[in-house]
N, C-alpha and C positions, 0 to 999 in steps of 0.2 A: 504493500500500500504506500510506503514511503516511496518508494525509486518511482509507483506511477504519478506519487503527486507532484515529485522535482520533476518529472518528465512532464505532468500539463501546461507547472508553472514556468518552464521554459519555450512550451508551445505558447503561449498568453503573448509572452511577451514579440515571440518570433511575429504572431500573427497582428500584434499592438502595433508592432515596429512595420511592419509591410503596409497595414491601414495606412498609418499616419503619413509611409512615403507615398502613397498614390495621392491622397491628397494634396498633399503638401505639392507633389507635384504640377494635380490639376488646377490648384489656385495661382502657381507661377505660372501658368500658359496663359491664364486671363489676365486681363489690363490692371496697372495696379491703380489702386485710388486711395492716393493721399489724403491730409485734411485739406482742408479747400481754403482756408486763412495761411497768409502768405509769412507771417510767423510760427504759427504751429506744423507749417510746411514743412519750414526749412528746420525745425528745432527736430521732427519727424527723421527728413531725411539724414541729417546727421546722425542719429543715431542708427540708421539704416548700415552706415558708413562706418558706425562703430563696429557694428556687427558683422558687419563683414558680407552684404548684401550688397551693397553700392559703391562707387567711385566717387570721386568729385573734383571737379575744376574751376578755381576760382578766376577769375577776371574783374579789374579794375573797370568801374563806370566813367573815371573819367580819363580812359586811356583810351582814345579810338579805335585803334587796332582792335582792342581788344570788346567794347559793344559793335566794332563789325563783323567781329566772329560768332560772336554771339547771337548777331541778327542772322547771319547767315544760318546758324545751327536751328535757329526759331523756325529760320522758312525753309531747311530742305530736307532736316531728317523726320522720316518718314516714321520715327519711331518718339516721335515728342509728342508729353501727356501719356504715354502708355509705356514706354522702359527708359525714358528722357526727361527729366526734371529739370525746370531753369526757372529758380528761384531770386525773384528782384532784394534788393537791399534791405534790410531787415534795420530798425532802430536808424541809428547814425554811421552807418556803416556804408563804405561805398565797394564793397566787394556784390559782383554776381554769379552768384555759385549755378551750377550746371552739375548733375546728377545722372551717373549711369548706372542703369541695372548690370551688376556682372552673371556669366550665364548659370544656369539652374541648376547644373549639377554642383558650380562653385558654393551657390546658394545653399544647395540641399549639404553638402557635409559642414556648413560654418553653422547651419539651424542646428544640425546635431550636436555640435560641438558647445554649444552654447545651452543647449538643453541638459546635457549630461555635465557639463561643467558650471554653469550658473543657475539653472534652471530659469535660462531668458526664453520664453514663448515671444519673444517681441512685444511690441507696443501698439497699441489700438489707434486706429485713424479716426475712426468715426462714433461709435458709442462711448468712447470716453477719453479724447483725442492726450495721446501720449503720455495713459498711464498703462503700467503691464496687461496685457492680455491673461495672464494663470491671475492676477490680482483680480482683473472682474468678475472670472469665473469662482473663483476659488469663495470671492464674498455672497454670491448667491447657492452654493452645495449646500450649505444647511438647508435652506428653506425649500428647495427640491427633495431633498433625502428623508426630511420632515415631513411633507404631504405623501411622500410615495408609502413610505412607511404606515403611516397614522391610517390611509387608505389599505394596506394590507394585511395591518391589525385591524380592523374595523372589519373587512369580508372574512377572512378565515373561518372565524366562529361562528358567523351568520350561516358562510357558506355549508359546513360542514353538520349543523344542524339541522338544514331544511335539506341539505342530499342526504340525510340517514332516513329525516322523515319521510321523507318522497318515498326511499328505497322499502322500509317498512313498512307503508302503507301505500305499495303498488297500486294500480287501477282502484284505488276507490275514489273518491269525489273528494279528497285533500289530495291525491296525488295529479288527478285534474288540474285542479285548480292553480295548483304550482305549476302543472306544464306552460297552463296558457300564461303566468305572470313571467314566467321564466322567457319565453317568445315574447311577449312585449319587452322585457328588460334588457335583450336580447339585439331587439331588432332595433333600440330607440338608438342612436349613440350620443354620448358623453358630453358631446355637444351643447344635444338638444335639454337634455336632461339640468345641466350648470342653467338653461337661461329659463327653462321651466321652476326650477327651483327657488331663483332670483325675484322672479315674477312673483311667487307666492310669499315667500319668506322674508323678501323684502320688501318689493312694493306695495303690498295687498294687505302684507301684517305692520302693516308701518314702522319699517326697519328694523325688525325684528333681530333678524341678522343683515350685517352689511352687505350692500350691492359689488363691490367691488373688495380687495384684498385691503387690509389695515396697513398703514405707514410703519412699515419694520422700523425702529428705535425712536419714533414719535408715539406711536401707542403703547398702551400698559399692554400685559402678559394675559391678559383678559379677553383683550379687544382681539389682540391676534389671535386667539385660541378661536373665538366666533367664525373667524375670516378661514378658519380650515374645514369647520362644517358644509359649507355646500359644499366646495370642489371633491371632500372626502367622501361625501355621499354621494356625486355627480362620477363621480370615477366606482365606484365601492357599489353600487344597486348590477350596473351590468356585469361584474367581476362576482358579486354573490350571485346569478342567477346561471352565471358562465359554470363557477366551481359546484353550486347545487347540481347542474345537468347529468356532466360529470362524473363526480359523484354518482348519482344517482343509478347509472349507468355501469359502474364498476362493481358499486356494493349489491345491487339486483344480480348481476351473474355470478356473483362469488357466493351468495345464497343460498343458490341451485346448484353448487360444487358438491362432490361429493365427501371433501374431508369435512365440510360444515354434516350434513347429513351421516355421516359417521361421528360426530362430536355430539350430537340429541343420541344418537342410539345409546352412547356410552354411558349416558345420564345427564349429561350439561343440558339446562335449561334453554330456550330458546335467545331468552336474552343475553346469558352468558357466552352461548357459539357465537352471539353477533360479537360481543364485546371482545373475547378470548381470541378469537378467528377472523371471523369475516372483517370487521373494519381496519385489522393490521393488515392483512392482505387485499386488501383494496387499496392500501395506502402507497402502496408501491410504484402504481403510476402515477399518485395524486401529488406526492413531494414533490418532484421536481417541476409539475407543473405552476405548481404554487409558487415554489422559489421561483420561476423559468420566469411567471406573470409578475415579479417586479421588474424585470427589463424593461417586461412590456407596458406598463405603468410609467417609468422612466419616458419613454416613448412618449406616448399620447398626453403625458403634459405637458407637450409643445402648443398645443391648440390649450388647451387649458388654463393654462399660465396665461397665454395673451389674453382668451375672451376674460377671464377671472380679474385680470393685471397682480398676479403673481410674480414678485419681484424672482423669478427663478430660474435655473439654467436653460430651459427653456423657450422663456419669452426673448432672452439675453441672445438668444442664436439665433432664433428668425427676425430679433433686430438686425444681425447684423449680416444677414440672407436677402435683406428687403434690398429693391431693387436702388441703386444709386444712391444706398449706405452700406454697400458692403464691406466689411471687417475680417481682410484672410487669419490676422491673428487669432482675433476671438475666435474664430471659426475653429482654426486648430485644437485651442486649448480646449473648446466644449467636445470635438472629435475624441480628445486625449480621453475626457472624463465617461463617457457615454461609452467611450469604447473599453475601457479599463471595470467598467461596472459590467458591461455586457460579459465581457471575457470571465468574470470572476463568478458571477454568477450560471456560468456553464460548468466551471471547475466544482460550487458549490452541489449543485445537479448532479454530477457524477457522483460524487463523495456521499450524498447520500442515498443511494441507491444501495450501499453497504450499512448505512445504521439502518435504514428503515428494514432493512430482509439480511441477516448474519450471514447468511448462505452465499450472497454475492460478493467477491472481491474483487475489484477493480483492480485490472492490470495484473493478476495472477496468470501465471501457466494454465496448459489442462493439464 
């Protein structure tokens, strides 16, 4: 079990490290976008320079020669605004710096270099113009890891109680009744459900709970605990009726197994074979589902976090996906985070496939 867990944990990282170079790569093929103020430009590009991403060439403004080279560089290279930077005089300064992207693969091993030796993700253009990029992310992980969480503990035990009852009372008019609610919760998505809930709970109840997420470090620990009720229920109704189905579906065939039906003949009462038997062995597919569904939680509060305004990793990344504020930094570092949970939570999934059933060892011989 040890050699397969250093063996996953070193696939993680192999498959972390492959992500983040395709990325990384496909964001140097598109055009870069600076800040658009002509001091946070240049304050931008030089650190660009520091890191070893860019070039640069200074020229005197009040040298001719040197604004007719300049002019000339403005009208004929075909690559200015998009790997060509020429940055006018900043303060009292009569230098004008001229900025070249150097090529991608120079790029790609200094961004490595720089990650494992400084932990620099680079610096933000546009959502929070030339403060670190792991710094913006890194301040909203609570408040994602929080909702995903507090939504996971919240369905579990909901879930796990209406799939035994379902299962136990097969075809009668309670188990009915939970199909059709389970297809409506089903079919609604998470969407629809945050702005139906908003509508009731806060419009209708006259703000009963807030319409939109509480000012993290302007609100007390009150207000913000309110602000996690819808989203955690707007996420948590179609996750209990997903894991009730489920369920329901595992522990109904393992019922009708014959070691359960050898377990009443021996004398264990019916309630006990469920307890004894059937619900450990129905658990076996149902772990890693459960763990597998925070990924997917992780996931789907992209749309969440914005409709919501969920200060969280999130809404922080399709800020910086929107069109004509794009953010390659940010971008990475949220890649880094999303991909690092995914990966670990795969590793989590295997591993318990051995406590939930003793009889399975991962990575053993035959």
């Amino acid at each position: 079990m040890t050699k397969y867990i250093i063996q996953r944990v070193i696939w993680i990282f192999i498959i972390l490290f492959t992500t983040l170079t395709i990325t990384f790569t496909l964001l140097k093929l598109a055009p870069e976008y600076p800040p658009t103020k002509n001091e946070e430009k240049d304050t931008w590009l030089e650190k660009q320079v520091t890191d070893g991403f860019y070039t640069s060439v200074y020229y005197d403004i009040n040298d001719p020669e040197d604004r007719a080279e300049v002019d000339l560089i403005r009208t004929t290279n075909p690559n200015i605004n998009r790997t060509v930077f020429i940055v006018a005089p900043v303060r009292d300064s009569n230098v004008i710096k001229v900025f070249y992207r150097v090529p991608i693969i120079t790029q790609y091993f200094r961004w490595v270099e720089n990650v494992l030796t400084d932990w620099n993700w680079g610096t933000s253009t546009k959502i929070r113009v030339n403060v670190p990029a792991f710094t913006i992310i890194a301040e909203r992980m609570p408040i994602t890891l929080y909702l995903n969480l507090a939504s996971l503990f919240f369905y579990m035990p909901f879930g796990f109680f209406f799939g035994i009852l379902a299962a136990l009372k097969k075809d009668t008019i309670v188990d009915n009744i939970m199909q059709i609610l389970i297809m409506v919760f089903l079919s609604v998505p998470a969407l629809v459900f945050i702005l139906v809930l908003v509508i009731v709970f806060s419009y209708q109840m006259d703000n009963f709970l807030p319409s939109l997420f509480p000012l993290v470090g302007i609100e007390s620990f009150w207000k913000i605990a309110e602000g996690f009720v819808i989203p955690v229920l707007a996420v948590g109704l179609p996750s209990i009726a997903g894991l009730t189905r489920i369920l329901r579906a595992e522990l109904s065939e393992v019922l009708t197994s014959e070691f359960v039906l050898l377990a009443k003949t021996k004398g264990l009462s019916h309630t006990q074979a469920v307890l004894r038997h059937a619900i450990r062995n129905s658990l076996v597919p149902m772990v890693p589902i459960i763990i597998g569904s925070f990924a997917g939680l992780l996931g789907g509060s992209f749309i969440l976090e914005s409709v919501y305004a969920i200060p969280g990793v999130g809404r922080i990344t399709l800020q910086a996906l929107a069109a004509g504020n794009y953010d390659y930094n940010v971008i990475m570092a949220s890649s880094a985070f999303y991909g690092v949970i995914g990966l670990t939570t795969v590793l989590i999934v295997d591993l318990s496939y051995g406590i939930i059933d003793p009889q399975i060892r991962m990575g053993a011989r035959k």
